[in-house]
C-alpha positions in Angstrom: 162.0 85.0 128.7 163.5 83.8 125.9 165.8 85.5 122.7 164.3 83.2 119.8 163.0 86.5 117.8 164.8 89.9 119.2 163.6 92.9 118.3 166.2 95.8 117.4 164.7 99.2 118.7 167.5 102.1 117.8 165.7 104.9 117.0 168.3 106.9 116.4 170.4 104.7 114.3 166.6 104.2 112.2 165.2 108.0 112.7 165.1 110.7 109.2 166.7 113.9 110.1 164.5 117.2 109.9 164.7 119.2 106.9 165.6 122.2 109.0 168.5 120.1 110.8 170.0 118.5 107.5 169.9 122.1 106.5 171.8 124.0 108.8 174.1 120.9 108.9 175.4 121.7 104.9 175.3 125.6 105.7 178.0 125.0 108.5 179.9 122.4 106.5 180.1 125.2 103.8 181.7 127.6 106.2 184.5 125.7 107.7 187.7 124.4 106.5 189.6 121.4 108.1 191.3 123.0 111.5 193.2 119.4 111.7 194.8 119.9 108.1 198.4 120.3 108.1 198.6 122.3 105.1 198.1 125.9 105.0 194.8 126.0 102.9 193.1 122.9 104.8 191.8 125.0 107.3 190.6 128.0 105.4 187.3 127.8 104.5 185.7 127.8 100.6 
């Protein structure tokens, strides 16, 4: 079996998040801070 034409299957690299899921994602960015930061406000959220 030969390699002259490979087919790349990823289907997560290639598949659209959900609505729902690409929702809740930017409600929980919204409501955390950075809890690596090493200044005082980095982890505090808003």
């Amino acid at each position: 079996m030969g390699m002259e034409n490979p087919v790349y299957m990823d289907h997560n690299a290639t598949t659209a998040v959900r609505p729902e899921a690409r929702e809740a994602i930017f409600r929980a960015l919204a409501l955390t801070g950075n809890p690596s930061s090493v200044h005082g406000s980095g982890p505090i959220p808003g």
